[in-house]
VEXDREN-2710 file (C-alpha; in Angstrom, 1 decimal):
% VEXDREN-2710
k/r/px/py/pz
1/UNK/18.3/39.7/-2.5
2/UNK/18.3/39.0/1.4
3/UNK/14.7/40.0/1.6
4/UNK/13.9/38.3/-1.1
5/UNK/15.4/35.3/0.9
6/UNK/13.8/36.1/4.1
7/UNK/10.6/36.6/2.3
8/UNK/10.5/33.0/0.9
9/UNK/11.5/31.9/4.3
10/UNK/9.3/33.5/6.2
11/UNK/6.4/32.4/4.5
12/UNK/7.2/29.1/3.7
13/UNK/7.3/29.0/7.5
14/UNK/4.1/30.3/8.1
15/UNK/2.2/27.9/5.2
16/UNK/4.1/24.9/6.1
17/UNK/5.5/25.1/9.9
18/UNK/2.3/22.8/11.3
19/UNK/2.8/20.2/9.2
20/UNK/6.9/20.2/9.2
21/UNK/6.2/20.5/13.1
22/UNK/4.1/17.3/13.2
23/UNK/6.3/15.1/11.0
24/UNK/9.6/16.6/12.7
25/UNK/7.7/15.4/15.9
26/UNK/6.3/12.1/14.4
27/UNK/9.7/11.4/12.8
28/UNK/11.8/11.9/16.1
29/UNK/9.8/9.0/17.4
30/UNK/9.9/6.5/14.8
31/UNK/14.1/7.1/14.7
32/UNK/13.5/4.6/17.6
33/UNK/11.1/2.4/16.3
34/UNK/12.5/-1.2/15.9
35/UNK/13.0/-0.3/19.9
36/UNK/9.9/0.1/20.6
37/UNK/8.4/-2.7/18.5
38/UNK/10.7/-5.0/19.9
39/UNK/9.5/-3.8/23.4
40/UNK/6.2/-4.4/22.0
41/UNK/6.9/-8.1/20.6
42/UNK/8.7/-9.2/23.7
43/UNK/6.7/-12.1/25.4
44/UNK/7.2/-14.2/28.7
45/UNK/8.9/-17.8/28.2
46/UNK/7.0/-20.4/29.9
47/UNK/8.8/-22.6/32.4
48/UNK/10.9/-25.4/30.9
49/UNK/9.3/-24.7/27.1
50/UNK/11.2/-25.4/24.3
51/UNK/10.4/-23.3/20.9
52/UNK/8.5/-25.2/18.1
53/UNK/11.1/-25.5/15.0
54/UNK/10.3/-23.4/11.9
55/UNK/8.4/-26.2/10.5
56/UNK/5.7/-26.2/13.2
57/UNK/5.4/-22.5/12.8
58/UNK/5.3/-22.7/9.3
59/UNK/2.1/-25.4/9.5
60/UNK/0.6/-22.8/12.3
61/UNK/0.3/-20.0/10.5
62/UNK/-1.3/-22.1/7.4
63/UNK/-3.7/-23.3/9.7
64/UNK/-4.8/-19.7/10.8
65/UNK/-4.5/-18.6/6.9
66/UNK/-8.0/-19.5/5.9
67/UNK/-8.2/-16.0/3.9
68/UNK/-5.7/-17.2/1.4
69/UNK/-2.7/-14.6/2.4
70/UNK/0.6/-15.4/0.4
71/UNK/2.7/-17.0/3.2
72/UNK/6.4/-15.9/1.9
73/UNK/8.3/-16.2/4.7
74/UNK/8.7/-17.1/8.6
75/UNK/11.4/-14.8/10.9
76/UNK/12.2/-16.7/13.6
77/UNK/12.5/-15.1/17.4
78/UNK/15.5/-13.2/18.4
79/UNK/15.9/-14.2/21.6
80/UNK/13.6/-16.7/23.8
81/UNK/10.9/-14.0/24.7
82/UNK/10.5/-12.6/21.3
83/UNK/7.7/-13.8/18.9
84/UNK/8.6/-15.1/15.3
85/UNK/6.8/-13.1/12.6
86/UNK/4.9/-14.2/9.5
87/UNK/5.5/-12.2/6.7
88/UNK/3.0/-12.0/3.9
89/UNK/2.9/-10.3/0.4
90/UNK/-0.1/-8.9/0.3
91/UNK/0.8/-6.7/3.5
92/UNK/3.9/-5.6/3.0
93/UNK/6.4/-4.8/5.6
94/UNK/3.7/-5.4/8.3
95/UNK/3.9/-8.7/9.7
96/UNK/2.1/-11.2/12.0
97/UNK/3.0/-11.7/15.3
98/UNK/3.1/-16.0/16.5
99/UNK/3.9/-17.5/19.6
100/UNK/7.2/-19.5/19.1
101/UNK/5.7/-21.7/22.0
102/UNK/2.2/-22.8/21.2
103/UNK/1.9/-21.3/17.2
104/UNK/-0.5/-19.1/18.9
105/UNK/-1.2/-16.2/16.1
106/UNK/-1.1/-13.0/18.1
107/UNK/-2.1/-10.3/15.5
108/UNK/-0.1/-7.8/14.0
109/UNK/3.4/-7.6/15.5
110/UNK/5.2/-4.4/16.4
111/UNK/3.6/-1.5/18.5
112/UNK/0.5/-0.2/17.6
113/UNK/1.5/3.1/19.0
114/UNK/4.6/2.9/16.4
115/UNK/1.9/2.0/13.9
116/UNK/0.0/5.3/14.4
117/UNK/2.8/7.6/15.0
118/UNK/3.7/6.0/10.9
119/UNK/0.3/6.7/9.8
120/UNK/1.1/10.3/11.1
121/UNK/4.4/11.0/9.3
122/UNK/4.3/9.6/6.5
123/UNK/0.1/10.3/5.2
124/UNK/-1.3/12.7/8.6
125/UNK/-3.3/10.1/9.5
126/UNK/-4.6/9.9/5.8
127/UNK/-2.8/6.9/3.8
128/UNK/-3.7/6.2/0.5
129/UNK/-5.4/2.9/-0.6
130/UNK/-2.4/2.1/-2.6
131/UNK/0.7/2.9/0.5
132/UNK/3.3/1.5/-1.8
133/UNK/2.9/4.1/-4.8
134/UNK/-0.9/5.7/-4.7
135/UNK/-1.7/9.3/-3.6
136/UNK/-3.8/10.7/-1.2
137/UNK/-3.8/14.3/0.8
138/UNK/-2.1/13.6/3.2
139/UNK/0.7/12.6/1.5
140/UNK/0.8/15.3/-0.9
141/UNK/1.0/17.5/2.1
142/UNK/3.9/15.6/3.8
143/UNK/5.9/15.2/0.5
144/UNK/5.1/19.3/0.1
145/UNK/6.1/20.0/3.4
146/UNK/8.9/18.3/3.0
147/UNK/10.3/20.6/0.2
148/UNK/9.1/23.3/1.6
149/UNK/11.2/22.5/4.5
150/UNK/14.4/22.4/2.0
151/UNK/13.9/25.7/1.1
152/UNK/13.3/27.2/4.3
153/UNK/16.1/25.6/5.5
154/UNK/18.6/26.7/2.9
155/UNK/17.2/30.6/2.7
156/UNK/18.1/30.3/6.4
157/UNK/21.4/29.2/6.0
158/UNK/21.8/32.6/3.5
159/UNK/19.8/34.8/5.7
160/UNK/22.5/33.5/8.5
161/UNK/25.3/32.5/7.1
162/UNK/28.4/34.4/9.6
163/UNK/30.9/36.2/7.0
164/UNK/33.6/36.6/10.2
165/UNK/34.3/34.7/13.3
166/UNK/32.6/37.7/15.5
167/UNK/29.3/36.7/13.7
168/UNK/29.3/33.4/14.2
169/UNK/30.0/33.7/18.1
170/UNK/27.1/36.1/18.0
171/UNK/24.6/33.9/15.7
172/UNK/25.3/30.7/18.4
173/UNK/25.0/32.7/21.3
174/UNK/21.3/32.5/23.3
175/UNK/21.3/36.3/25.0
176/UNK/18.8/35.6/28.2
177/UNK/19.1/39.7/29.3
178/UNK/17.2/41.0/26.6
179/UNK/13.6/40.4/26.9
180/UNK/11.8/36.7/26.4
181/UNK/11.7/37.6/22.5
182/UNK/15.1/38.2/21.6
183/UNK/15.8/34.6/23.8
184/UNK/13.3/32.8/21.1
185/UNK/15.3/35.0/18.0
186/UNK/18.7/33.4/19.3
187/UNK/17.4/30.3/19.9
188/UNK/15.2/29.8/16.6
189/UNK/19.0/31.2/15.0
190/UNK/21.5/28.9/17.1
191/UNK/20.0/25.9/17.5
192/UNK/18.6/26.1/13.6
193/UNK/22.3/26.3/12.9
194/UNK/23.7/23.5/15.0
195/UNK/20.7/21.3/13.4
196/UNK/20.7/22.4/10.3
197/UNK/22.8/19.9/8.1
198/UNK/20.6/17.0/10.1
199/UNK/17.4/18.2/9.0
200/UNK/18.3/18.8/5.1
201/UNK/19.4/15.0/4.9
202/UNK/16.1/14.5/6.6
203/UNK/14.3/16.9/4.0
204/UNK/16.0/16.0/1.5
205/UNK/15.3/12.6/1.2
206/UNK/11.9/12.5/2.6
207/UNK/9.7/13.7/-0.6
208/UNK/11.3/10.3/-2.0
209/UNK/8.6/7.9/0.2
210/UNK/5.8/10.4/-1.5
211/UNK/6.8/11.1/-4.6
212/UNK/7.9/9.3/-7.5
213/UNK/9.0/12.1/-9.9
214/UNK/11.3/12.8/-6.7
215/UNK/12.3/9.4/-6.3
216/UNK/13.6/8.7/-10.1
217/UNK/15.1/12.2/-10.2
218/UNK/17.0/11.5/-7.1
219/UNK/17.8/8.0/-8.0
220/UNK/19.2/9.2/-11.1
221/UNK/21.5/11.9/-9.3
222/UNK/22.8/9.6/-7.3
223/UNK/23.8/6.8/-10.0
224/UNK/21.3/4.5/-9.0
225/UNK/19.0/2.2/-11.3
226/UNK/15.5/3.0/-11.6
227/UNK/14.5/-0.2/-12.9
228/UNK/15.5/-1.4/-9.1
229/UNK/12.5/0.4/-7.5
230/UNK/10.0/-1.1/-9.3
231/UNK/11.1/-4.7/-9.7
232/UNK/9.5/-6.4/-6.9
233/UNK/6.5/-4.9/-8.1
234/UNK/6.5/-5.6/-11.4
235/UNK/7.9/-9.3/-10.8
236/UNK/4.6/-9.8/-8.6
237/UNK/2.0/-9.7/-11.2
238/UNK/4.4/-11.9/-13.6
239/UNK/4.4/-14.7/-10.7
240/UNK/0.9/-14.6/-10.1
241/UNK/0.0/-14.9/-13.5
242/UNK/2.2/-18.0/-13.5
243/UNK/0.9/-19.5/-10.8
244/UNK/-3.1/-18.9/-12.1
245/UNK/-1.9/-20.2/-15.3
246/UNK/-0.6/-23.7/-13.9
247/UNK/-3.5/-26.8/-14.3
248/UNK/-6.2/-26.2/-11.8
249/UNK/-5.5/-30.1/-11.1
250/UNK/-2.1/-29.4/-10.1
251/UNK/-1.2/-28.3/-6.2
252/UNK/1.7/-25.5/-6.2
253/UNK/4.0/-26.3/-3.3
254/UNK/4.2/-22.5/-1.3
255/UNK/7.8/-22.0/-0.5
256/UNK/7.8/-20.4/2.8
257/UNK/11.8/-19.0/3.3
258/UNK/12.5/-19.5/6.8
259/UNK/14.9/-16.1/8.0
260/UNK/16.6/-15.2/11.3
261/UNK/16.3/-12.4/13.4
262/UNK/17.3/-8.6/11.4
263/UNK/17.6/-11.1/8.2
264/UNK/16.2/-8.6/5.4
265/UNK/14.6/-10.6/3.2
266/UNK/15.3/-11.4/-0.3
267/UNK/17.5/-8.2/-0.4
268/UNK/20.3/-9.7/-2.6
269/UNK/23.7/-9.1/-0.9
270/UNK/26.5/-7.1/-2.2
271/UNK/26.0/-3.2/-3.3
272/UNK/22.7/-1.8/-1.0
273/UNK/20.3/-0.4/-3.0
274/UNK/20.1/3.8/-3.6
275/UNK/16.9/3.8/-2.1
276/UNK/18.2/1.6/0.9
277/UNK/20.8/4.1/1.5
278/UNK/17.9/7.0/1.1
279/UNK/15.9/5.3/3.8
280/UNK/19.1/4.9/6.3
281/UNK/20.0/9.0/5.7
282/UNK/16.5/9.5/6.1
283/UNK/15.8/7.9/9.2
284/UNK/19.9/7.9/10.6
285/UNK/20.4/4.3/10.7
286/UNK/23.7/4.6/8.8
287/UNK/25.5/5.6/11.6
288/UNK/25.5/3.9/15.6
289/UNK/23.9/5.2/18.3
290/UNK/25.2/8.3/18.5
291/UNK/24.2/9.6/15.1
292/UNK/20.5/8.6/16.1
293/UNK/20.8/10.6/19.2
294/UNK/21.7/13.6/17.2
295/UNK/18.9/12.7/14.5
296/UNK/16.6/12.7/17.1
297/UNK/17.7/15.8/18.6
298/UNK/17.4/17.3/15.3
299/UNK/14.1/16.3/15.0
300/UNK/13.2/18.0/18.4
301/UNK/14.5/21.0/17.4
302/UNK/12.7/21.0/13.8
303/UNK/9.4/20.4/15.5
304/UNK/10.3/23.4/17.5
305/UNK/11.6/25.6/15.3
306/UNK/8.3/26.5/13.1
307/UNK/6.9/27.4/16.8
308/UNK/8.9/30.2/17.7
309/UNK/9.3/31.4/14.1
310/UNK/5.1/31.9/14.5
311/UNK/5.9/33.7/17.8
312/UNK/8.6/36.3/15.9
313/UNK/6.2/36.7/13.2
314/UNK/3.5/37.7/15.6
315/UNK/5.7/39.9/18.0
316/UNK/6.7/41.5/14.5
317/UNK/3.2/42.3/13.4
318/UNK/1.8/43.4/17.0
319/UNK/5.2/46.0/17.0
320/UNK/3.8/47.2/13.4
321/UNK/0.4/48.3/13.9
322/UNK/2.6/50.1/17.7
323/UNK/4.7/51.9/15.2
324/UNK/4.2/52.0/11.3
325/UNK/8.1/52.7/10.5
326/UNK/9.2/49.3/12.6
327/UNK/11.4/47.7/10.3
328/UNK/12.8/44.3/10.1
329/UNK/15.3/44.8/12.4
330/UNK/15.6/41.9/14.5
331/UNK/16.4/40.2/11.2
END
Protein backbone atom coordinates (compact mmCIF):
# COMPACT_ATOMS: atom_id res chain seq x y z
CA UNK A 1 0.00 0.00 0.00
CA UNK A 2 2.90 2.51 0.76
CA UNK A 3 4.21 2.18 -2.78
CA UNK A 4 1.17 2.44 -4.02
CA UNK A 5 1.11 5.88 -2.06
CA UNK A 6 4.55 6.88 -3.03
CA UNK A 7 3.69 6.00 -6.59
CA UNK A 8 0.78 8.48 -6.81
CA UNK A 9 3.00 10.93 -5.14
CA UNK A 10 5.71 10.70 -6.94
CA UNK A 11 4.13 11.23 -10.03
CA UNK A 12 1.72 13.63 -9.37
CA UNK A 13 4.82 15.52 -8.47
CA UNK A 14 6.54 15.10 -11.58
CA UNK A 15 3.13 16.07 -13.89
CA UNK A 16 2.14 18.84 -11.75
CA UNK A 17 5.30 20.28 -9.69
CA UNK A 18 5.78 23.30 -12.46
CA UNK A 19 2.65 24.52 -12.28
CA UNK A 20 2.05 24.01 -8.27
CA UNK A 21 5.61 25.73 -8.13
CA UNK A 22 4.43 28.76 -10.08
CA UNK A 23 1.17 29.36 -8.24
CA UNK A 24 2.78 28.47 -4.73
CA UNK A 25 5.28 31.33 -5.94
CA UNK A 26 2.53 33.64 -7.48
CA UNK A 27 0.28 33.01 -4.46
CA UNK A 28 3.07 33.87 -1.82
CA UNK A 29 3.03 37.32 -3.41
CA UNK A 30 -0.42 38.23 -3.71
CA UNK A 31 -0.89 37.13 0.41
CA UNK A 32 0.53 40.72 0.46
CA UNK A 33 -1.38 42.33 -2.11
CA UNK A 34 -3.72 45.03 -0.64
CA UNK A 35 0.12 46.16 0.59
CA UNK A 36 1.30 46.56 -2.34
CA UNK A 37 -1.62 48.13 -4.14
CA UNK A 38 -1.86 50.59 -1.52
CA UNK A 39 1.89 51.30 -2.03
CA UNK A 40 0.83 51.62 -5.54
CA UNK A 41 -2.23 54.07 -4.92
CA UNK A 42 -0.43 56.30 -2.59
CA UNK A 43 -0.16 59.87 -4.08
CA UNK A 44 1.57 63.14 -2.90
CA UNK A 45 -0.89 65.82 -1.15
CA UNK A 46 -0.43 69.21 -2.57
CA UNK A 47 0.34 72.04 -0.26
CA UNK A 48 -2.64 73.46 1.58
CA UNK A 49 -5.31 71.30 -0.76
CA UNK A 50 -8.32 70.31 0.57
CA UNK A 51 -10.05 66.93 -0.91
CA UNK A 52 -13.14 67.51 -3.20
CA UNK A 53 -16.33 65.86 -1.28
CA UNK A 54 -17.76 62.71 -2.69
CA UNK A 55 -20.10 64.69 -4.81
CA UNK A 56 -17.34 66.35 -6.85
CA UNK A 57 -15.83 63.00 -7.42
CA UNK A 58 -18.92 61.45 -8.21
CA UNK A 59 -19.59 64.36 -11.18
CA UNK A 60 -15.70 63.65 -12.23
CA UNK A 61 -15.86 60.39 -12.92
CA UNK A 62 -19.32 60.88 -15.00
CA UNK A 63 -17.52 63.36 -16.92
CA UNK A 64 -14.65 60.93 -17.90
CA UNK A 65 -17.47 58.04 -18.34
CA UNK A 66 -18.30 58.74 -22.01
CA UNK A 67 -18.23 54.83 -22.68
CA UNK A 68 -21.31 54.33 -20.66
CA UNK A 69 -19.61 52.17 -17.61
CA UNK A 70 -22.21 51.44 -14.78
CA UNK A 71 -20.95 53.89 -12.11
CA UNK A 72 -22.02 51.87 -8.80
CA UNK A 73 -20.13 53.28 -6.36
CA UNK A 74 -17.26 55.84 -5.23
CA UNK A 75 -14.54 54.61 -2.14
CA UNK A 76 -13.34 57.49 -0.78
CA UNK A 77 -9.32 57.86 0.14
CA UNK A 78 -7.90 56.31 3.22
CA UNK A 79 -5.76 58.68 4.25
CA UNK A 80 -4.81 62.15 2.56
CA UNK A 81 -2.29 60.62 -0.06
CA UNK A 82 -4.45 57.83 -1.14
CA UNK A 83 -6.61 58.05 -4.32
CA UNK A 84 -10.55 57.36 -4.04
CA UNK A 85 -11.60 54.53 -6.40
CA UNK A 86 -14.53 54.28 -8.81
CA UNK A 87 -16.04 51.13 -8.88
CA UNK A 88 -17.88 49.88 -11.87
CA UNK A 89 -20.08 46.79 -12.73
CA UNK A 90 -18.97 45.88 -15.69
CA UNK A 91 -15.30 45.35 -14.26
CA UNK A 92 -15.60 43.83 -11.38
CA UNK A 93 -13.45 44.06 -8.43
CA UNK A 94 -11.02 46.21 -10.57
CA UNK A 95 -11.44 49.72 -9.96
CA UNK A 96 -10.38 53.22 -11.24
CA UNK A 97 -7.98 55.09 -9.67
CA UNK A 98 -9.16 59.43 -9.16
CA UNK A 99 -7.37 62.11 -7.73
CA UNK A 100 -9.24 63.21 -4.54
CA UNK A 101 -7.67 66.66 -5.36
CA UNK A 102 -8.31 67.66 -8.89
CA UNK A 103 -10.97 64.56 -9.98
CA UNK A 104 -8.09 63.69 -12.13
CA UNK A 105 -8.87 59.93 -13.46
CA UNK A 106 -5.67 58.16 -13.15
CA UNK A 107 -6.42 54.65 -14.67
CA UNK A 108 -6.70 51.55 -13.13
CA UNK A 109 -5.85 51.56 -9.37
CA UNK A 110 -3.75 49.04 -7.61
CA UNK A 111 -0.26 47.79 -8.87
CA UNK A 112 0.06 46.59 -12.15
CA UNK A 113 2.78 44.25 -11.01
CA UNK A 114 -0.04 42.78 -8.40
CA UNK A 115 -2.28 42.67 -11.51
CA UNK A 116 0.11 40.37 -13.38
CA UNK A 117 1.35 38.26 -10.70
CA UNK A 118 -3.12 37.57 -10.47
CA UNK A 119 -3.16 36.89 -14.03
CA UNK A 120 -0.40 34.21 -13.21
CA UNK A 121 -2.11 32.41 -10.26
CA UNK A 122 -5.18 32.22 -10.93
CA UNK A 123 -5.24 31.53 -15.31
CA UNK A 124 -1.03 31.28 -16.11
CA UNK A 125 -1.21 34.20 -17.78
CA UNK A 126 -4.29 32.80 -19.78
CA UNK A 127 -7.75 34.19 -18.31
CA UNK A 128 -10.82 33.33 -19.74
CA UNK A 129 -13.05 35.88 -21.55
CA UNK A 130 -15.71 35.26 -18.97
CA UNK A 131 -13.08 35.59 -15.34
CA UNK A 132 -16.11 35.41 -13.13
CA UNK A 133 -17.38 31.79 -14.24
CA UNK A 134 -15.83 30.90 -18.04
CA UNK A 135 -13.04 28.47 -18.69
CA UNK A 136 -9.95 28.63 -20.36
CA UNK A 137 -6.51 26.46 -20.15
CA UNK A 138 -5.05 28.05 -17.95
CA UNK A 139 -7.42 27.74 -15.53
CA UNK A 140 -8.17 24.17 -15.97
CA UNK A 141 -4.55 23.68 -15.30
CA UNK A 142 -4.42 25.78 -12.00
CA UNK A 143 -7.81 24.32 -10.73
CA UNK A 144 -5.94 20.60 -11.72
CA UNK A 145 -2.94 21.46 -10.12
CA UNK A 146 -4.53 22.38 -7.45
CA UNK A 147 -6.03 18.87 -6.63
CA UNK A 148 -3.26 17.38 -7.67
CA UNK A 149 -1.47 19.26 -5.04
CA UNK A 150 -4.18 17.69 -2.33
CA UNK A 151 -3.23 14.43 -3.18
CA UNK A 152 0.32 14.81 -3.14
CA UNK A 153 0.15 16.32 -0.16
CA UNK A 154 -1.88 13.82 1.77
CA UNK A 155 0.04 10.57 0.25
CA UNK A 156 2.97 12.46 1.78
CA UNK A 157 1.54 12.83 5.06
CA UNK A 158 1.04 8.61 4.85
CA UNK A 159 4.33 8.03 3.18
CA UNK A 160 5.72 10.20 6.42
CA UNK A 161 3.60 9.94 8.96
CA UNK A 162 6.23 9.11 12.36
CA UNK A 163 4.43 6.02 14.30
CA UNK A 164 7.03 6.88 17.53
CA UNK A 165 8.61 9.92 18.88
CA UNK A 166 12.21 8.55 17.56
CA UNK A 167 10.73 9.01 13.95
CA UNK A 168 9.50 12.13 14.18
CA UNK A 169 12.87 13.68 15.65
CA UNK A 170 14.45 11.84 12.68
CA UNK A 171 11.70 13.03 9.90
CA UNK A 172 12.37 16.96 11.16
CA UNK A 173 15.86 16.72 11.39
CA UNK A 174 17.97 18.30 8.13
CA UNK A 175 21.36 15.85 8.36
CA UNK A 176 24.16 18.25 6.51
CA UNK A 177 27.06 15.16 6.85
CA UNK A 178 25.67 13.01 4.46
CA UNK A 179 26.20 14.19 0.98
CA UNK A 180 24.20 17.30 -0.77
CA UNK A 181 21.29 14.70 -1.60
CA UNK A 182 20.34 13.33 1.49
CA UNK A 183 20.31 17.40 2.79
CA UNK A 184 17.53 17.98 -0.13
CA UNK A 185 15.60 14.30 1.19
CA UNK A 186 15.40 15.88 4.81
CA UNK A 187 14.61 19.07 3.72
CA UNK A 188 11.87 18.23 1.00
CA UNK A 189 10.63 15.68 4.38
CA UNK A 190 10.95 18.42 7.31
CA UNK A 191 10.00 21.35 6.00
CA UNK A 192 6.94 19.55 3.87
CA UNK A 193 5.89 18.56 7.32
CA UNK A 194 6.14 21.79 9.21
CA UNK A 195 4.13 23.36 6.09
CA UNK A 196 1.99 20.82 5.39
CA UNK A 197 -1.48 21.73 7.15
CA UNK A 198 -0.81 25.50 5.46
CA UNK A 199 -0.66 24.31 2.13
CA UNK A 200 -3.90 21.83 2.26
CA UNK A 201 -6.07 24.87 3.43
CA UNK A 202 -4.39 26.54 0.46
CA UNK A 203 -5.13 23.41 -1.89
CA UNK A 204 -7.96 22.80 -0.60
CA UNK A 205 -9.81 25.71 -1.23
CA UNK A 206 -8.18 26.94 -4.27
CA UNK A 207 -9.99 24.54 -7.09
CA UNK A 208 -13.13 26.64 -5.70
CA UNK A 209 -12.06 30.11 -7.83
CA UNK A 210 -11.82 27.54 -10.95
CA UNK A 211 -14.27 25.26 -10.69
CA UNK A 212 -17.84 25.34 -10.09
CA UNK A 213 -18.71 21.61 -9.55
CA UNK A 214 -15.86 22.23 -6.72
CA UNK A 215 -17.39 25.30 -5.53
CA UNK A 216 -21.15 23.86 -4.98
CA UNK A 217 -19.79 20.61 -3.61
CA UNK A 218 -17.80 22.45 -1.12
CA UNK A 219 -20.36 24.98 -0.35
CA UNK A 220 -22.69 22.24 0.37
CA UNK A 221 -20.15 20.48 2.78
CA UNK A 222 -19.72 23.28 4.54
CA UNK A 223 -23.59 24.27 5.10
CA UNK A 224 -23.44 27.06 2.97
CA UNK A 225 -26.25 28.19 0.38
CA UNK A 226 -25.62 27.82 -3.15
CA UNK A 227 -28.18 30.14 -4.25
CA UNK A 228 -25.61 32.89 -2.46
CA UNK A 229 -22.90 32.46 -5.20
CA UNK A 230 -24.81 33.27 -7.99
CA UNK A 231 -27.08 35.99 -6.80
CA UNK A 232 -25.35 39.01 -7.83
CA UNK A 233 -25.18 37.50 -11.03
CA UNK A 234 -28.34 36.54 -11.60
CA UNK A 235 -29.82 39.86 -10.00
CA UNK A 236 -27.77 41.80 -12.80
CA UNK A 237 -29.57 40.78 -15.81
CA UNK A 238 -33.01 41.24 -13.85
CA UNK A 239 -31.91 45.04 -13.24
CA UNK A 240 -30.89 45.70 -16.50
CA UNK A 241 -33.77 44.48 -18.04
CA UNK A 242 -35.64 46.88 -15.72
CA UNK A 243 -33.90 49.66 -16.42
CA UNK A 244 -34.07 48.95 -20.66
CA UNK A 245 -37.67 48.37 -20.06
CA UNK A 246 -38.39 51.92 -18.44
CA UNK A 247 -39.82 54.81 -21.16
CA UNK A 248 -37.03 55.81 -23.39
CA UNK A 249 -38.41 59.52 -22.37
CA UNK A 250 -37.76 58.90 -18.87
CA UNK A 251 -33.97 59.72 -17.33
CA UNK A 252 -33.04 56.94 -14.62
CA UNK A 253 -31.29 58.74 -11.78
CA UNK A 254 -27.77 56.39 -11.28
CA UNK A 255 -27.32 55.84 -7.62
CA UNK A 256 -23.76 56.08 -7.02
CA UNK A 257 -23.21 54.52 -3.06
CA UNK A 258 -20.54 56.60 -1.68
CA UNK A 259 -18.24 53.89 0.74
CA UNK A 260 -15.21 54.53 3.05
CA UNK A 261 -11.96 53.12 3.06
CA UNK A 262 -11.90 48.75 3.53
CA UNK A 263 -15.97 49.32 3.22
CA UNK A 264 -16.86 45.97 1.22
CA UNK A 265 -19.48 46.86 -0.70
CA UNK A 266 -22.99 45.79 -0.68
CA UNK A 267 -21.81 42.71 1.35
CA UNK A 268 -24.91 42.55 3.70
CA UNK A 269 -23.66 42.44 7.42
CA UNK A 270 -24.20 39.73 9.84
CA UNK A 271 -23.14 35.86 8.93
CA UNK A 272 -19.95 36.16 6.13
CA UNK A 273 -20.64 34.37 3.29
CA UNK A 274 -19.01 30.40 2.86
CA UNK A 275 -17.25 31.59 0.02
CA UNK A 276 -16.02 34.69 1.90
CA UNK A 277 -14.59 32.49 4.50
CA UNK A 278 -13.11 30.12 1.51
CA UNK A 279 -11.36 33.17 0.13
CA UNK A 280 -9.94 34.35 3.78
CA UNK A 281 -8.48 30.43 4.39
CA UNK A 282 -7.38 30.61 1.00
CA UNK A 283 -5.37 33.56 0.95
CA UNK A 284 -4.82 33.75 5.25
CA UNK A 285 -6.60 36.83 5.90
CA UNK A 286 -8.55 35.22 8.76
CA UNK A 287 -5.96 35.40 10.99
CA UNK A 288 -3.41 38.85 11.85
CA UNK A 289 -0.13 39.23 10.78
CA UNK A 290 1.29 36.50 11.99
CA UNK A 291 -0.73 33.82 10.28
CA UNK A 292 0.12 35.70 6.92
CA UNK A 293 3.71 35.35 7.69
CA UNK A 294 3.43 31.71 8.03
CA UNK A 295 1.04 31.53 4.88
CA UNK A 296 3.58 33.06 3.03
CA UNK A 297 6.24 30.98 4.32
CA UNK A 298 4.26 28.15 3.40
CA UNK A 299 3.94 29.27 0.14
CA UNK A 300 7.83 29.53 -0.18
CA UNK A 301 8.25 26.28 0.78
CA UNK A 302 5.51 24.77 -1.70
CA UNK A 303 7.16 26.59 -4.56
CA UNK A 304 10.20 24.82 -3.45
CA UNK A 305 9.23 21.64 -2.60
CA UNK A 306 8.30 20.25 -6.35
CA UNK A 307 12.13 21.39 -7.08
CA UNK A 308 13.90 19.16 -4.97
CA UNK A 309 11.42 16.33 -5.34
CA UNK A 310 12.63 16.64 -9.43
CA UNK A 311 16.19 16.58 -8.08
CA UNK A 312 15.50 13.11 -5.87
CA UNK A 313 13.71 11.65 -8.75
CA UNK A 314 16.70 12.37 -10.98
CA UNK A 315 19.48 11.25 -8.48
CA UNK A 316 17.09 8.12 -8.24
CA UNK A 317 17.14 7.35 -11.84
CA UNK A 318 20.99 8.29 -12.61
CA UNK A 319 21.72 5.63 -9.40
CA UNK A 320 19.41 3.03 -11.47
CA UNK A 321 20.90 2.75 -14.75
CA UNK A 322 24.74 2.71 -11.96
CA UNK A 323 23.20 -0.30 -10.38
CA UNK A 324 19.98 -2.20 -11.66
CA UNK A 325 19.09 -3.71 -8.01
CA UNK A 326 19.01 0.08 -6.43
CA UNK A 327 15.91 0.12 -4.67
CA UNK A 328 13.88 2.78 -3.18
CA UNK A 329 15.73 3.11 -0.26
CA UNK A 330 15.98 6.62 0.54
CA UNK A 331 12.22 6.37 0.68
Amino acid sequence: MRNTFLFIHRWLGIVFGVFISVICLSGAVLIFSNELNNAANRISKPDDATPLTADELIEAVNRWNTDGLTFVAIQMPADDHHVAQAQFAEMGRNTIAVNPYTGEVLGQSGSAFVGFVKKLHRWLLMPPKDTHGGMSVGRIIVGSSAIAMTFILITGIIIWWPKNRKMLKARTTVRTDKGFRWFVYDSHVSVGIFAVIFLLLMSLTGPIFSFGWYRTAATKLAGGDTQEMYMRSNNTPQQEQSSEAQDVNEQPVQQVKVMQAGEQGNRPQGKLPVQVIFNRLHTGSIGGWLLRILYFLAALIGACLPWSGYYMFVKRQQAKQKSPRQTDQDD
